[in-house]
OpenMM code with the backbone's topology and positions (N, CA, C; nanometers):
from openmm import Vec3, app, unit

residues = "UNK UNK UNK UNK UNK UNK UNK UNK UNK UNK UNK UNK UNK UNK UNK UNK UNK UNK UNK UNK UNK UNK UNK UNK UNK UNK UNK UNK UNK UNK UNK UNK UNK UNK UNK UNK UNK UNK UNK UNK UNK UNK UNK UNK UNK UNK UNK UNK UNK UNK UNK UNK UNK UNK UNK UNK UNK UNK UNK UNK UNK UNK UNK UNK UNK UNK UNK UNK UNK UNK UNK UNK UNK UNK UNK UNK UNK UNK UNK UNK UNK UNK UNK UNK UNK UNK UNK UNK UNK UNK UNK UNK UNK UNK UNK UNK UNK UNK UNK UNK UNK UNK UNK UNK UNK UNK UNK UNK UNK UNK UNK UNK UNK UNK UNK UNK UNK UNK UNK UNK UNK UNK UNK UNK UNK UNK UNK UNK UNK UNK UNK UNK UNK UNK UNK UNK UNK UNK UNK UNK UNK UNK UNK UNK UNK UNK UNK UNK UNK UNK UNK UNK UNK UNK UNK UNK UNK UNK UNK".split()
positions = [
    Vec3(4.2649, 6.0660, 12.6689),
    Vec3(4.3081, 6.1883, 12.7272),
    Vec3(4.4580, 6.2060, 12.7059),
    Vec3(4.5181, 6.0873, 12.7134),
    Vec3(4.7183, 6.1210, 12.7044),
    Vec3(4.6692, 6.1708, 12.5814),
    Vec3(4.6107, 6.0629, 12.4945),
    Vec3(4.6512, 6.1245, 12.3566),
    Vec3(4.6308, 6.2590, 12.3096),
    Vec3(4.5006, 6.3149, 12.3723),
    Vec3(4.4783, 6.4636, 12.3617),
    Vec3(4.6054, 6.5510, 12.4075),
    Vec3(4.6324, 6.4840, 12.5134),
    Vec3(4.7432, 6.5968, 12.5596),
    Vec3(4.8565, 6.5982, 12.4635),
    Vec3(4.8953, 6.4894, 12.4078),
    Vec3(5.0320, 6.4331, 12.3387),
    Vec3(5.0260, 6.5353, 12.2178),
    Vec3(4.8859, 6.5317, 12.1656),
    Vec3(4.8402, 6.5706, 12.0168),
    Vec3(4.8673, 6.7678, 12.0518),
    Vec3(4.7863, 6.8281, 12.1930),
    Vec3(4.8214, 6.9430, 12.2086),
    Vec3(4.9760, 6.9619, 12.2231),
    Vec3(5.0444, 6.8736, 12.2915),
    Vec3(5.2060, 6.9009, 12.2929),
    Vec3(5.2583, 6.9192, 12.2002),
    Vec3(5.2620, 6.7814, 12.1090),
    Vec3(5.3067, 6.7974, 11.9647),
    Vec3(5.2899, 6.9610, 11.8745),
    Vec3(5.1160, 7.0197, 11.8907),
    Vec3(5.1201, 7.0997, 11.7973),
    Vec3(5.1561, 7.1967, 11.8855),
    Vec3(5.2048, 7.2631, 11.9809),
    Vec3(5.2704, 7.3318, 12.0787),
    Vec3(5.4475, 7.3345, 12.0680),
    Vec3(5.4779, 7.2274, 12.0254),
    Vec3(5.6160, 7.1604, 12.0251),
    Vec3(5.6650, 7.1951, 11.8726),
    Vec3(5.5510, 7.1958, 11.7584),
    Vec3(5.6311, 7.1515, 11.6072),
    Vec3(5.6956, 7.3112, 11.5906),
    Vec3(5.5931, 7.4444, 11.6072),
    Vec3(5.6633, 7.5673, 11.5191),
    Vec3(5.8047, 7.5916, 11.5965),
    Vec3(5.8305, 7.5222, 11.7368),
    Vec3(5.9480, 7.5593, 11.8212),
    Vec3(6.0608, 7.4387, 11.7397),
    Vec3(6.0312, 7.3896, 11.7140),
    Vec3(6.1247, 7.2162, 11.6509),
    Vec3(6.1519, 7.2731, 11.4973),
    Vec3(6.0144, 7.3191, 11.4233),
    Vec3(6.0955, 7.3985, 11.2491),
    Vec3(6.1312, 7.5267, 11.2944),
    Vec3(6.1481, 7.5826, 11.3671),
    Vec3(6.1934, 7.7520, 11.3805),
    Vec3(6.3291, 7.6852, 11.3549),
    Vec3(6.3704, 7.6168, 11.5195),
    Vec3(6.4840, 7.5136, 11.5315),
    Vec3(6.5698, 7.4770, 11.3841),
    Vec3(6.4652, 7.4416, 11.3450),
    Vec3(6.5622, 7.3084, 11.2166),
    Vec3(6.5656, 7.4367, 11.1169),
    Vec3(6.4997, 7.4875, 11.1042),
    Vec3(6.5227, 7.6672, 10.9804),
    Vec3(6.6577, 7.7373, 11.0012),
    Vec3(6.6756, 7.7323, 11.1599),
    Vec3(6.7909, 7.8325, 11.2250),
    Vec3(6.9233, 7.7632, 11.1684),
    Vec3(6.8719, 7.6364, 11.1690),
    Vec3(7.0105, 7.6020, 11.1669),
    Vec3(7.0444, 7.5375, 11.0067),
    Vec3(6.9692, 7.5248, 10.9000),
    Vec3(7.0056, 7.4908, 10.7876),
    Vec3(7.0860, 7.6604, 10.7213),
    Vec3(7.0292, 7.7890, 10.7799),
    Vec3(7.0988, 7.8490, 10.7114),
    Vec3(7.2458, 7.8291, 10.7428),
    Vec3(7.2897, 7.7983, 10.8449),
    Vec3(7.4037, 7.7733, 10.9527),
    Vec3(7.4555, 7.7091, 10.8583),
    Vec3(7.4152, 7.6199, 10.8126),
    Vec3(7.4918, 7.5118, 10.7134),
    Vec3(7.5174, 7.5788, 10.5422),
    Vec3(7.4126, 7.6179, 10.5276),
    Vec3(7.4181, 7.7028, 10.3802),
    Vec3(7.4981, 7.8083, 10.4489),
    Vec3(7.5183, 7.9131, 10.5332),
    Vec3(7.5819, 8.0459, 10.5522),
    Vec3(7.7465, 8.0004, 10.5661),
    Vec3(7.8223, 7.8783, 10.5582),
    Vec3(7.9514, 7.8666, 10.5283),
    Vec3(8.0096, 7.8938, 10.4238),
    Vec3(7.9777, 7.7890, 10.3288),
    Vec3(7.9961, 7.8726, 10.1824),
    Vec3(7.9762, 7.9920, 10.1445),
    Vec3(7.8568, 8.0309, 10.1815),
    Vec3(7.8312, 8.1796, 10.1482),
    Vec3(7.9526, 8.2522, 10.1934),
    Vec3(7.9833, 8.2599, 10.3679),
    Vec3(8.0689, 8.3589, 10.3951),
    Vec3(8.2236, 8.2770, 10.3834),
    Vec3(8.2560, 8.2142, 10.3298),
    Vec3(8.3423, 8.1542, 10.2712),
    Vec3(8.3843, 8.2481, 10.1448),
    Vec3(8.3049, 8.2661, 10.0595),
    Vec3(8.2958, 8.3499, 9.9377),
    Vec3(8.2569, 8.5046, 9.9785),
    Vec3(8.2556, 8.5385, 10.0585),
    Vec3(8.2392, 8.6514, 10.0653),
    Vec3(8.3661, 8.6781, 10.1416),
    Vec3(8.4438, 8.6330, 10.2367),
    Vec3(8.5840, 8.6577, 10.2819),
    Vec3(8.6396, 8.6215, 10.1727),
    Vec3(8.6299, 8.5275, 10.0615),
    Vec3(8.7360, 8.5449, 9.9480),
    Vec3(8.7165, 8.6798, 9.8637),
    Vec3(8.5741, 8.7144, 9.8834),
    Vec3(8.5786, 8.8132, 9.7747),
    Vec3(8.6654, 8.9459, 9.8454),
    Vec3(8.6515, 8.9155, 9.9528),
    Vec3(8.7227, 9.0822, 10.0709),
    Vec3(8.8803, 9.0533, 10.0325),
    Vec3(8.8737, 8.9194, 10.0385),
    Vec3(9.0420, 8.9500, 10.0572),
    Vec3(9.1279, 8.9702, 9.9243),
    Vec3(8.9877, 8.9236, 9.7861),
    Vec3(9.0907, 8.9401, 9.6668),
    Vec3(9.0630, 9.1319, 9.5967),
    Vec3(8.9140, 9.1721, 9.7049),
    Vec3(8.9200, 9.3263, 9.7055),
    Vec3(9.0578, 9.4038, 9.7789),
    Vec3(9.0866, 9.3439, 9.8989),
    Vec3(9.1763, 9.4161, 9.9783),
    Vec3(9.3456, 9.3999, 9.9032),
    Vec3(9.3391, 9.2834, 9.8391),
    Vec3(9.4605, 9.2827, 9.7298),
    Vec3(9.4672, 9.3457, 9.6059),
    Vec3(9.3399, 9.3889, 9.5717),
    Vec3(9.3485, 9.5005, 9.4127),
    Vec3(9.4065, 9.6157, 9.4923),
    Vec3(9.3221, 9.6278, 9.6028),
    Vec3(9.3772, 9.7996, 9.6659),
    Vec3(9.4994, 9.7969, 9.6963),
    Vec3(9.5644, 9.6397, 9.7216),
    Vec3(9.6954, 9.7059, 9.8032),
    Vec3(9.7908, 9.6621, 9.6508),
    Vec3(9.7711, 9.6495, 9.5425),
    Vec3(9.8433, 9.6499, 9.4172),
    Vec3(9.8165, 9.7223, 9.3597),
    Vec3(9.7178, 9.8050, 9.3643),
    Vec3(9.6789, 9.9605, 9.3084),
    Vec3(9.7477, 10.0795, 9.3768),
    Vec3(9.7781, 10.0534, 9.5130),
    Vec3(9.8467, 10.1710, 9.6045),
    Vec3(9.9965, 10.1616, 9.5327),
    Vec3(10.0091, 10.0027, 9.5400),
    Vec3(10.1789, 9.9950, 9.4877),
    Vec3(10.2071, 10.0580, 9.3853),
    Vec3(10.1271, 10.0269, 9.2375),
    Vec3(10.1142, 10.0969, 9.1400),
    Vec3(10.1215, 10.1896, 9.0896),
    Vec3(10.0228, 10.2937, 9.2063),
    Vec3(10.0418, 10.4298, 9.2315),
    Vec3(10.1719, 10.4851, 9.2638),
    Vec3(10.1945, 10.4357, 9.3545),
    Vec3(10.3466, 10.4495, 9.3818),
    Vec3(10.4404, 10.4305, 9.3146),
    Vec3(10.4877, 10.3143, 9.2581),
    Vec3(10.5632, 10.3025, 9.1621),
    Vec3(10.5569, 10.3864, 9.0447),
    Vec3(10.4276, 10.4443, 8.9833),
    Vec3(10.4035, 10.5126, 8.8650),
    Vec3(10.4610, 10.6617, 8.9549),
    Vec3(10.4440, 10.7200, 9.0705),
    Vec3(10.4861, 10.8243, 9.1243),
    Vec3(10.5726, 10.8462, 9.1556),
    Vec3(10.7025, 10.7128, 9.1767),
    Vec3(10.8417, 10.7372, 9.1618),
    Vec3(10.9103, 10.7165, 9.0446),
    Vec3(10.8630, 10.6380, 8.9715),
    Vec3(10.9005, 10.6627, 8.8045),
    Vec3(10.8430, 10.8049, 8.7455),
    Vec3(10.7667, 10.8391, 8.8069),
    Vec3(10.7188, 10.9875, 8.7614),
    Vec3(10.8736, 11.1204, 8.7547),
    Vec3(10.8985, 11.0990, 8.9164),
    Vec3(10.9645, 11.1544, 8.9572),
    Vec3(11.1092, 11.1963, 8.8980),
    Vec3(11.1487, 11.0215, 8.8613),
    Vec3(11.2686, 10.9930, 8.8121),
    Vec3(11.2654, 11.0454, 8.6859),
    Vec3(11.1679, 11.0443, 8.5637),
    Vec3(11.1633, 11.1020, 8.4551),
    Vec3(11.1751, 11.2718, 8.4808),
    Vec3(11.0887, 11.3637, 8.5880),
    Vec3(11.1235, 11.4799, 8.5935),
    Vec3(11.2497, 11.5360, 8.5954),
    Vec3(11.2982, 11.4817, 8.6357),
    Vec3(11.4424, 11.4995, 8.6894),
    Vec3(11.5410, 11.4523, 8.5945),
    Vec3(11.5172, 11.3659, 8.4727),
    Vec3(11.5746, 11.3347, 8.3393),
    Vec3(11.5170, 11.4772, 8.2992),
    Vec3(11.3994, 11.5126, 8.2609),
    Vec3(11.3296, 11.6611, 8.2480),
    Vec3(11.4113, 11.7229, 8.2504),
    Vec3(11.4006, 11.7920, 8.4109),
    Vec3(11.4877, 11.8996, 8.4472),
    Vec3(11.6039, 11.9122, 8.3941),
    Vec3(11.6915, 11.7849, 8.3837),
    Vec3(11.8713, 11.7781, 8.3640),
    Vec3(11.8906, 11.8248, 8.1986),
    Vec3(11.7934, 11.7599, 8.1065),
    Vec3(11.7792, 11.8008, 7.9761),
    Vec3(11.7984, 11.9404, 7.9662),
    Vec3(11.6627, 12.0299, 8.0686),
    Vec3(11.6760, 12.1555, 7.9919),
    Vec3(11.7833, 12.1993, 8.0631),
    Vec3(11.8288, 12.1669, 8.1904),
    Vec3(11.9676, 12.2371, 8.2449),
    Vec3(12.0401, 12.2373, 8.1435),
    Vec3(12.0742, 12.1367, 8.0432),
    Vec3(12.2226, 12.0762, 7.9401),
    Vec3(12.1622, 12.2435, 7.8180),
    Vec3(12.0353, 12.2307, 7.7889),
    Vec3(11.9711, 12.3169, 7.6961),
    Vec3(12.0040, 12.4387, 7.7472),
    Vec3(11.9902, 12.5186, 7.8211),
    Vec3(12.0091, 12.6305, 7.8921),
    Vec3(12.1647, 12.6518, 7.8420),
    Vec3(12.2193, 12.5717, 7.9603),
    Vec3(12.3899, 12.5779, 7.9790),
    Vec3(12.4119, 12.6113, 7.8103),
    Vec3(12.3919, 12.5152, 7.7360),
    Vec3(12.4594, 12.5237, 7.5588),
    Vec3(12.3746, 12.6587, 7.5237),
    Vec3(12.2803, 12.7226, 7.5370),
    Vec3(12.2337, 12.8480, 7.5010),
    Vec3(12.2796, 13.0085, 7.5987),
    Vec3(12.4291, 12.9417, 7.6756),
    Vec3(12.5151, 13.0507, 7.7245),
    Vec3(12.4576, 13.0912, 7.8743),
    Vec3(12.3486, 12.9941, 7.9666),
    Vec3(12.3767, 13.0145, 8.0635),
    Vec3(12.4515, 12.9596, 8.1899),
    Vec3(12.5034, 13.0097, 8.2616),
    Vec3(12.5751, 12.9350, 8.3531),
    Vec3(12.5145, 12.8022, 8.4405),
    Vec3(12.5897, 12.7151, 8.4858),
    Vec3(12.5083, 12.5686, 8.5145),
    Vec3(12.4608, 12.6543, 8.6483),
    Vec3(12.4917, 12.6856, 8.7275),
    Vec3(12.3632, 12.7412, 8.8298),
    Vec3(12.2364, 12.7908, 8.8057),
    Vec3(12.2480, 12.8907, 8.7273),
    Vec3(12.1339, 12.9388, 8.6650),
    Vec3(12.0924, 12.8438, 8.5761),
    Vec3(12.1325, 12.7535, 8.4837),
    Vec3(12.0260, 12.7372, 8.4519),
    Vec3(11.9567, 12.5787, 8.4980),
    Vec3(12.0439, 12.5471, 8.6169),
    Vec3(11.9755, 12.4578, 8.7275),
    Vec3(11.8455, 12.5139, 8.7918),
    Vec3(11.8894, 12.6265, 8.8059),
    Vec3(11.7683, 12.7076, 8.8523),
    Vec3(11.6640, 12.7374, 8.8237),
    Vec3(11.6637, 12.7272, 8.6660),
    Vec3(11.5116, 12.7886, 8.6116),
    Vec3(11.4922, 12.6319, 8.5583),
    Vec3(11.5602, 12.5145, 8.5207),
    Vec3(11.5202, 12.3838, 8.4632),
    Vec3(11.4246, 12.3248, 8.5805),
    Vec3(11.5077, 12.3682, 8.7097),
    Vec3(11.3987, 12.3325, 8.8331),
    Vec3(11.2657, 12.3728, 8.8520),
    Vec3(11.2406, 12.4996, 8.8023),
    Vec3(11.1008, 12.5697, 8.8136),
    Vec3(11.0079, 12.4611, 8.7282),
    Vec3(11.0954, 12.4070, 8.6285),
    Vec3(10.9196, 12.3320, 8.5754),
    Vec3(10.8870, 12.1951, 8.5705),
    Vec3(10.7200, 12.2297, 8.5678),
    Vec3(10.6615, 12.1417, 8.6218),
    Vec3(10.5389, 12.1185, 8.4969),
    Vec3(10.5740, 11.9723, 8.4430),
    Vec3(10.4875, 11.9314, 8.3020),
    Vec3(10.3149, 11.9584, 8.3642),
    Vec3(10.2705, 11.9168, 8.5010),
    Vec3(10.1396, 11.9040, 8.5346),
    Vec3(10.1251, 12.0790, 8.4869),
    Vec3(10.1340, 12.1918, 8.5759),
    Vec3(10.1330, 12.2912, 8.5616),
    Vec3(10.1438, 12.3641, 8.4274),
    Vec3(10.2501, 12.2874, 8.3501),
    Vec3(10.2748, 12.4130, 8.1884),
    Vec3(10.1689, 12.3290, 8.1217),
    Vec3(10.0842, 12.1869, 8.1598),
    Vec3(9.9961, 12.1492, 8.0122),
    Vec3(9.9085, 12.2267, 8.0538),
    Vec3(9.8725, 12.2661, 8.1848),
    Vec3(9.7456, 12.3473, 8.2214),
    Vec3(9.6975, 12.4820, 8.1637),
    Vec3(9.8802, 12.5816, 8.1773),
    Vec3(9.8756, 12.6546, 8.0873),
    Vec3(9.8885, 12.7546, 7.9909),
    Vec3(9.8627, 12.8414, 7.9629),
    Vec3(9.8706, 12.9261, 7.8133),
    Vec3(10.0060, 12.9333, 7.7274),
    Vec3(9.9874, 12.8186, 7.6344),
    Vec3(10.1643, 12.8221, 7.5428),
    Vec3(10.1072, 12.9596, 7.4439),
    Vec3(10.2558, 13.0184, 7.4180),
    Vec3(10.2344, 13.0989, 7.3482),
    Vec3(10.3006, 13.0208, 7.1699),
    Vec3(10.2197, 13.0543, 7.0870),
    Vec3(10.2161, 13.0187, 6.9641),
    Vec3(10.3718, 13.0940, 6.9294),
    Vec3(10.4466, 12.9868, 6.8103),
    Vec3(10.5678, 13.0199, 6.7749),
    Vec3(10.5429, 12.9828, 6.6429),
    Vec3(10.4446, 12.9298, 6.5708),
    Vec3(10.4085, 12.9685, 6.4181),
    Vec3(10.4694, 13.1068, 6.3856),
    Vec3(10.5258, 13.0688, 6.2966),
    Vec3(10.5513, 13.2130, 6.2053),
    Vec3(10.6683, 13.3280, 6.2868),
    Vec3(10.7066, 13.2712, 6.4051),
    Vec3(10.8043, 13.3235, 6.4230),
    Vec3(10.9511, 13.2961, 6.4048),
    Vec3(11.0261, 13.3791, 6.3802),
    Vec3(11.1789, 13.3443, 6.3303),
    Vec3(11.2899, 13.2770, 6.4914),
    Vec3(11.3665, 13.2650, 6.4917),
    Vec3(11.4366, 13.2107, 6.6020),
    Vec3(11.4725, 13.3377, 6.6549),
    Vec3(11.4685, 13.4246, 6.6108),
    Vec3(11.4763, 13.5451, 6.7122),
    Vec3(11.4177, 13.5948, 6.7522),
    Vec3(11.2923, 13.5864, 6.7235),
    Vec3(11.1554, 13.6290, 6.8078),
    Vec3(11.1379, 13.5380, 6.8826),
    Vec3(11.1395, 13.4170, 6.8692),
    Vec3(11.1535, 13.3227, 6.9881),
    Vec3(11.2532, 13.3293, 7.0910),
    Vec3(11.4050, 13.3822, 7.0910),
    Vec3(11.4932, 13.3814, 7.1587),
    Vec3(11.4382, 13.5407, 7.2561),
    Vec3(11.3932, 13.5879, 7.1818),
    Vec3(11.3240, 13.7514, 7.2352),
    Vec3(11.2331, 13.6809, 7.3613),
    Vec3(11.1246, 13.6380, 7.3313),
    Vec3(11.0424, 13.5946, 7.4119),
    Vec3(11.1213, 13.5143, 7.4953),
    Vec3(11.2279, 13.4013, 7.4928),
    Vec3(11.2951, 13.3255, 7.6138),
    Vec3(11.3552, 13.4255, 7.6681),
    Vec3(11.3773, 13.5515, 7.6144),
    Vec3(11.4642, 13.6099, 7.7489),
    Vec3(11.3335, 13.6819, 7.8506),
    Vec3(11.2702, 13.7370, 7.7682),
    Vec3(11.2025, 13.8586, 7.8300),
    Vec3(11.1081, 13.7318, 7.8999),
    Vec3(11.1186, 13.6199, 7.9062),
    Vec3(11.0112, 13.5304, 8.0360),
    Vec3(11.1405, 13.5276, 8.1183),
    Vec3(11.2781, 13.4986, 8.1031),
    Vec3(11.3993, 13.4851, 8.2192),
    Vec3(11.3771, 13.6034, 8.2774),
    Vec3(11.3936, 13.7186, 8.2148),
    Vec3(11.4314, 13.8579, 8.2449),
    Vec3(11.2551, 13.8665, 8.4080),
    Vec3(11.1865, 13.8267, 8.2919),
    Vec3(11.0584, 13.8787, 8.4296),
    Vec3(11.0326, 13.7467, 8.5443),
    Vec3(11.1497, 13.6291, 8.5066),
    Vec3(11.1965, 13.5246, 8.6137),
    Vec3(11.0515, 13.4446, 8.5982),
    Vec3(11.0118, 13.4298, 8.5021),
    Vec3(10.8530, 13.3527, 8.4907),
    Vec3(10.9433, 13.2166, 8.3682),
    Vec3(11.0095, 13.1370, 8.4885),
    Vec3(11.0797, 13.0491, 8.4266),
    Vec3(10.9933, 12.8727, 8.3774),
    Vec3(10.8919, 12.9305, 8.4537),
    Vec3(10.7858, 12.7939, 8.3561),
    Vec3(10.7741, 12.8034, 8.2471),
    Vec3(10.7488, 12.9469, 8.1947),
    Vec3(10.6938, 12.9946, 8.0671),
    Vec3(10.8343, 12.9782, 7.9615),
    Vec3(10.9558, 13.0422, 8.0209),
    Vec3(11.0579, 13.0094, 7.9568),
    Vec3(11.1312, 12.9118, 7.8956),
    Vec3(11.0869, 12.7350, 8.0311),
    Vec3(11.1343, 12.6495, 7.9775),
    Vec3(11.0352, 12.6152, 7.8912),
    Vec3(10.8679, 12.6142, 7.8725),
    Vec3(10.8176, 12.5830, 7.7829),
    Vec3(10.8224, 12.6396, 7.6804),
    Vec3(10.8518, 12.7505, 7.6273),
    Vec3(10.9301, 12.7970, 7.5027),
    Vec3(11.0293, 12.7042, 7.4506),
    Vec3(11.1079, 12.6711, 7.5470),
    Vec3(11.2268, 12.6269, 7.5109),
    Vec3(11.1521, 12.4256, 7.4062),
    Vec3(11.0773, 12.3906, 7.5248),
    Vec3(11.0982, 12.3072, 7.4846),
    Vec3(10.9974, 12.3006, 7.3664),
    Vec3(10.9459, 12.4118, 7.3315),
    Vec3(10.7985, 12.3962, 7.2171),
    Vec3(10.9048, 12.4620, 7.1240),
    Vec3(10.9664, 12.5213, 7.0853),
    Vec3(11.0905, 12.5603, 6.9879),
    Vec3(11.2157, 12.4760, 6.9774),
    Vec3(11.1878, 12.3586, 7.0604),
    Vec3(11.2558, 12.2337, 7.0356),
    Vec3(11.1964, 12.1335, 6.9760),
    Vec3(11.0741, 12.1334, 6.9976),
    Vec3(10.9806, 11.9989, 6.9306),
    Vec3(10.9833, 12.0852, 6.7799),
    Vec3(10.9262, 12.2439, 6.7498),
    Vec3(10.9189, 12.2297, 6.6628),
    Vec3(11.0065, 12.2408, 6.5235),
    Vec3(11.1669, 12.2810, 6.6091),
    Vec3(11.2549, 12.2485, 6.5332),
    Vec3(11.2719, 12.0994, 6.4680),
    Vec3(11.2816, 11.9811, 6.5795),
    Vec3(11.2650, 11.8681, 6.5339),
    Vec3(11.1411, 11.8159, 6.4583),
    Vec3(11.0022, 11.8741, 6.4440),
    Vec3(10.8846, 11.8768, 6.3778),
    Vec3(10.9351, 11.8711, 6.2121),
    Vec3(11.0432, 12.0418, 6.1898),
    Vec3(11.0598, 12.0492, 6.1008),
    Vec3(11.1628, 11.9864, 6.0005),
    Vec3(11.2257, 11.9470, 6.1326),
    Vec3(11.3632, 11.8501, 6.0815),
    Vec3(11.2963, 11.6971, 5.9606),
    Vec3(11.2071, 11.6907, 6.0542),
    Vec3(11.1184, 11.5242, 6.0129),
    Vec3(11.1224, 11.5691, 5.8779),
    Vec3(11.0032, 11.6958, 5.8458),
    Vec3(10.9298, 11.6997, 5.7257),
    Vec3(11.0005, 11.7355, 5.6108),
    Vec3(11.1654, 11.8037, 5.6897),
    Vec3(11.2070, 11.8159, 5.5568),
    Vec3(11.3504, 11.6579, 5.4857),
    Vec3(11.3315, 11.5884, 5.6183),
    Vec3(11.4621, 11.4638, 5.5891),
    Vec3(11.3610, 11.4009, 5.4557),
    Vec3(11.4877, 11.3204, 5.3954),
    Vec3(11.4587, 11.2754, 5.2487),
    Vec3(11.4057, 11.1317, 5.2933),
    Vec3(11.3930, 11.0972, 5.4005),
    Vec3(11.3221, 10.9646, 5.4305),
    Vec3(11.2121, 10.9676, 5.4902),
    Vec3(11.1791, 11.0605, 5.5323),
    Vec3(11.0221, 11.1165, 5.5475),
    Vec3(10.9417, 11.1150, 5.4354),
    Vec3(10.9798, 11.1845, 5.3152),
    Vec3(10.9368, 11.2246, 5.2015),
    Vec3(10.9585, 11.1070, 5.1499),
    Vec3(11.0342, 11.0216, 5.1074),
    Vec3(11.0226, 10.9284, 5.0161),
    Vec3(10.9669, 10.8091, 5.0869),
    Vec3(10.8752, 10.8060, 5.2220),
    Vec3(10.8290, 10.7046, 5.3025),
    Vec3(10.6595, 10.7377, 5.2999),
    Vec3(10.6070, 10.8437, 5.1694),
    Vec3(10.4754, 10.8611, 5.1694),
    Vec3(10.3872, 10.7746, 5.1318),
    Vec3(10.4611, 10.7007, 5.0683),
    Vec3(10.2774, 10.5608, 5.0142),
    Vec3(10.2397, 10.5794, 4.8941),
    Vec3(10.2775, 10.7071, 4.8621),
    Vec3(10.2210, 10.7252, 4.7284),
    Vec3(10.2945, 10.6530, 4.5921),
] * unit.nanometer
topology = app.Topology()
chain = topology.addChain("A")
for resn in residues:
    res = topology.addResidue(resn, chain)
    for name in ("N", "CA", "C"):
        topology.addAtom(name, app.Element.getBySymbol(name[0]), res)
């Protein structure tokens, strides 16, 4: 009879004793695991906070180049006879995000006075985005043409 009882205890006793011993091996395996999973958070939470920096840094070097920008076409203005206020004033209006967005007007085939026509009549109607991008697309393509016609361009063909 003990033994009957012992034998009902036992099988009464074992699924409570492996539930037991189950609970607690993950306990032992779940260190490592969350061991590696707080490393993985914390080397996530360090991309983000060197990506914010990044951002930042690329957004105050942004800044600092506009403002090399701006001072350029101020110097450009001033040497094309306007006064340094004014043309502080309209070098300030632009903004590279805004003029790549949009509509350049084509200066193929025009002479420097049809181009100087068009820089006034964008000052004159104070649409000074449009003006400095004239300016500076009749600057690239002066220097465009400068390239193609220097004698070290030409004699640097390969052929």
């Amino acid at each position: 009879m003990k033994s009957l009882v012992f034998a009902l205890a036992f099988v009464l006793a074992a699924p409570a004793a492996i539930a037991q011993q189950n609970s607690q091996q993950p306990t032992q395996h779940s260190k490592p695991v969350q061991s590696f999973q707080d490393l993985r958070a914390r080397e996530s939470q360090s991309r983000v906070k060197s990506m914010t920096r990044a951002q930042q840094q690329g957004y105050l070097d942004s800044l600092a180049d506009l403002e090399t920008l701006r001072g350029k076409l101020a110097d450009a203005w001033t040497q094309m006879g306007m006064s340094p206020a004014g043309a502080k004033r309209v070098a300030d209006a632009y903004d590279p995000d805004l003029a790549a967005r949009s509509h350049h007007t084509s200066l193929r085939g025009k002479s420097d006075q049809e181009i100087a026509r068009l820089m006034q009549d964008a000052l004159k109607e104070k649409k000074y985005l449009k003006a400095n991008q004239l300016l500076i697309d009749y600057q690239r393509q002066k220097l465009a043409l400068s390239e193609l016609s220097s004698p070290q361009t030409r004699g640097n063909s390969g052929l």
